[in-house]
C-alpha positions in Angstrom: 61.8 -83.9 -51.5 65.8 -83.6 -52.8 67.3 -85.1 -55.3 71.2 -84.7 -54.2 74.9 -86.1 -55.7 76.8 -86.6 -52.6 80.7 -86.2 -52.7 83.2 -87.6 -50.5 86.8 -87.8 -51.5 88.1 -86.5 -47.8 90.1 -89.4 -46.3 91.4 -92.8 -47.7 87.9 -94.0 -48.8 86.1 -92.3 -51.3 82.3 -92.7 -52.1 79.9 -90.8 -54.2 76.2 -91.7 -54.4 72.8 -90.4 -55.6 70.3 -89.9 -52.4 66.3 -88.7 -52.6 66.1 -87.6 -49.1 68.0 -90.1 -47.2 67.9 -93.2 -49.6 70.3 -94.0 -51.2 69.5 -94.7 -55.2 72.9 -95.6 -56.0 76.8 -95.8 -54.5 80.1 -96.1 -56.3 83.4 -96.6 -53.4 87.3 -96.3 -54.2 89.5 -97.8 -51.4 92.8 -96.4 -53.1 93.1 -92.7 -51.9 96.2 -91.9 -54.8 93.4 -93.0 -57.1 90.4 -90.5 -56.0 91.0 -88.1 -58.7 90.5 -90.6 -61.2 87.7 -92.5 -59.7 85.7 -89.6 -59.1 83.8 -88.4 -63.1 83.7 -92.0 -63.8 81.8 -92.6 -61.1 79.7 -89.8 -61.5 78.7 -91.2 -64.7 78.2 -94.7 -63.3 75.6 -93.3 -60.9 74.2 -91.7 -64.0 73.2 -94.8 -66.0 72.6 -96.8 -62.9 69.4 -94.4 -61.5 68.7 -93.4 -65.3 68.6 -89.6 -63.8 69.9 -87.2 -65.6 72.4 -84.9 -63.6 70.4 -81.5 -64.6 67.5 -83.3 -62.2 69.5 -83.0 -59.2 68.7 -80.3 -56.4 71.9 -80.0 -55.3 75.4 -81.2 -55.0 76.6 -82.1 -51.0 80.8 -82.8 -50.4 82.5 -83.1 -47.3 84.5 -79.6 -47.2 87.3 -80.9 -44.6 89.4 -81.7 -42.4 91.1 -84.4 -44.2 93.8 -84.8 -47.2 94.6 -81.8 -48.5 94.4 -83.6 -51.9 91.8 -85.5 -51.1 89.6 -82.2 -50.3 90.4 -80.4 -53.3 89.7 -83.0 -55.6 85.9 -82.7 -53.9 85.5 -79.7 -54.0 86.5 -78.7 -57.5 84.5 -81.4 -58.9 81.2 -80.7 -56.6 81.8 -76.6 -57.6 82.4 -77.5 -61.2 79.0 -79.1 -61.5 77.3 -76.4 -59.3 78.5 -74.2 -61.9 77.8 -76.3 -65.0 74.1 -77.3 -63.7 73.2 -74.1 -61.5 72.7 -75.7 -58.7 73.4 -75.0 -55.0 76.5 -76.3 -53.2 76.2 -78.0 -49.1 79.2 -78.5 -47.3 79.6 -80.8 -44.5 82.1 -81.2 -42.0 84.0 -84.1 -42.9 84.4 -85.3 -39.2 80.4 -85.1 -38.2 80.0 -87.5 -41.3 82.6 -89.6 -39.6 80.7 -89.1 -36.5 77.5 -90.1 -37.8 79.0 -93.5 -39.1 80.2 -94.6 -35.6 76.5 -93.5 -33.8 74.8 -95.3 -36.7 76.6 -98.4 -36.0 76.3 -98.6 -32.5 72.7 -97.3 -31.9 71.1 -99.8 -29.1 74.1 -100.0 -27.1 73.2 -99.9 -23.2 73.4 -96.2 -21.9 73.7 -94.8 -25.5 73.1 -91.1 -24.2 76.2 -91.4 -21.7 78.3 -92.1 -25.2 80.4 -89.4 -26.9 81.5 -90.2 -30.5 85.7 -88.8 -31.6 86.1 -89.4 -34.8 90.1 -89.0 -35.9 92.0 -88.2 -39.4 95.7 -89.1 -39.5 97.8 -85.9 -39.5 100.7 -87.9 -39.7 103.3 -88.5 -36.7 101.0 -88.5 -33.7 98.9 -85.6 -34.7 95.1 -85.8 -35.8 92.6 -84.1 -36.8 89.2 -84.5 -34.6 86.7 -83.2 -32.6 84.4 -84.8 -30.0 79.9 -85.1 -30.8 77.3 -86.3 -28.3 74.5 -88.2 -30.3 72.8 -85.5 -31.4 76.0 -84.5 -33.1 76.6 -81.4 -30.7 80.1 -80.4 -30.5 81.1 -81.1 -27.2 85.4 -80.3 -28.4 85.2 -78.1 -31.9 87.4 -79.5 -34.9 91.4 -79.1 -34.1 94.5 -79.8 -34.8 95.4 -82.5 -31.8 99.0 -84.0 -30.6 98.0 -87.0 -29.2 99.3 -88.5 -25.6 97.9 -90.2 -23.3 96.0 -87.7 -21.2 94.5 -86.4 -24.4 90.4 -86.6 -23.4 91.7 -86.6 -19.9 88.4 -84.8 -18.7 85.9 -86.1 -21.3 86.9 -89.7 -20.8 86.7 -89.6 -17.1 83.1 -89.0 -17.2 81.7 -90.1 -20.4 82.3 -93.5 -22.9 84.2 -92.4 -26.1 83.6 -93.9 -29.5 87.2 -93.6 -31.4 86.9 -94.0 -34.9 89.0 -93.6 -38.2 92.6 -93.4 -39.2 93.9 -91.6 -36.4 92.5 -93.6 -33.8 94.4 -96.8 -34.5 97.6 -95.0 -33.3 95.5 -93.8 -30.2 94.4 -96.8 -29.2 98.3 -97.5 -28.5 98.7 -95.1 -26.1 95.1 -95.3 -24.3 94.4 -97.5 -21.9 90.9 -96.7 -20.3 87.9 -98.2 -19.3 85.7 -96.1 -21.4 87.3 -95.9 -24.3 85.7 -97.6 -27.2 87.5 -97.9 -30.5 85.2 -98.3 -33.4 85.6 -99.6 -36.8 83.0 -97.5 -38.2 83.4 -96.5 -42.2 81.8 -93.4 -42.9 80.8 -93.2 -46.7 78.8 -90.6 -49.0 75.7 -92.3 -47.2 76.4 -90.2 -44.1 77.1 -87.5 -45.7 73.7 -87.7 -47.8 71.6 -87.4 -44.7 73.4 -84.9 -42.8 73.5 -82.9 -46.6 69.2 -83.5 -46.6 68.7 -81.9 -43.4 71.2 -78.9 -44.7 69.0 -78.8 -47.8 65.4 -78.7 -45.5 67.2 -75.7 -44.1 68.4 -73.8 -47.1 72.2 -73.7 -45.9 73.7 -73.7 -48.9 77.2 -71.7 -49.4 78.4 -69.3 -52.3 79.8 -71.9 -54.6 82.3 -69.1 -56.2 83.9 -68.6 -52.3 83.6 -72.1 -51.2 87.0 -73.7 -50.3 88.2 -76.6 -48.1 88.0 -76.6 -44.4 91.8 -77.8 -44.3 91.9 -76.9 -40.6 95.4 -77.1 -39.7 95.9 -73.8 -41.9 94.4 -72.0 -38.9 97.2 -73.0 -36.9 99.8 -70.5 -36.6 101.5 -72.0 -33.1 101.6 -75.2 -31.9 98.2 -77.6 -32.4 96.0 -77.6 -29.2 96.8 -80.5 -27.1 93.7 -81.8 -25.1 
């Protein structure tokens, strides 16, 4: 059984919660993204007096490492490696887009012909670049995270034989320039929920990272040349 703070200050809604295995004891959400740095002790603290567990009885601390704002991810991560440190206790990253991912399957599990469904979850990059890759329900990559200028023959082959799910920021500006049958776009809100299940299964496994070398995934730093246009 884990005991694990859950971290998510990645896009424009942050969320921190307390989960034993996959339930959620207690959730604190901040819709204004300037305001994540400031939300993010206090609401440590509310979870705190909330579950009436003491932070030294965690197992571990969980944050979702990136893509997403640059801001945003640092705020996470120095405040999930600053208690790692404080309480000696192991670090899990997450991919912030799998969490994103598993918001959109989790919302439309029963849909007819759910295994013929692919799930893009997208970040705002700003101008009409995101940052996304694209899972099958098992959350198996079938596109790896990158840095995407969008068009409208973006997906081309992965649309043409599957259903998409297109979720967060970055698809709203997608769904301008798409006009397909089997594109789906999705208002599914990810939240440290996700996170806390995809971070339980990490723990089950022991895939932990060294807290002292951990930094964000920002993604587009990878990017010498032009992003990858699908």
């Amino acid at each position: 059984m884990s005991l694990i703070l859950n971290i998510d200050t990645a896009t424009e809604n942050a969320s921190v919660c307390i989960s034993r295995d996959i339930e959620i004891l207690a959730m604190e959400k901040n819709a204004d993204q300037k305001n994540h740095a400031a939300f993010i002790q206090p609401a440590i603290k509310r979870l705190h007096l909330i579950t009436s567990l003491p932070l030294q009885e965690i197992d571990a601390v969980a944050v979702t490492a990136g893509p997403g704002s640059y801001t945003g991810l640092r705020v996470g991560m120095a405040t999930a490696k600053g208690l790692c440190y404080a309480l000696k206790k192991p670090l899990i990253l997450i991919n912030t887009l799998q969490v994103m991912a598993l918001a959109s399957i989790k919302e439309n599990e029963g849909q007819h012909m759910f295994d013929t469904f692919l799930f893009c979850p997208m970040i705002d990059a700003r101008r009409m670049e995101v940052f996304t890759a694209i899972y099958n329900q098992n959350l198996q990559a079938i596109a790896d995270p990158a840095a995407v200028i969008l068009d409208e023959n973006s997906f081309k082959q992965q649309i043409e034989q599957n259903r998409i799910f297109f979720t967060g920021s970055g698809s709203i500006k997608f769904k301008n320039i798409l006009l397909h049958r089997n594109a789906v776009f999705s208002t599914a809100q990810h939240h440290a929920g996700h996170l806390a299940e995809l971070a339980c299964k990490a723990f089950e496994k022991d895939q932990f990272t060294n807290v002292a070398y951990s930094v964000p995934f920002y993604l587009k730093e990878f990017f010498n040349q032009a992003p990858k246009v699908l």
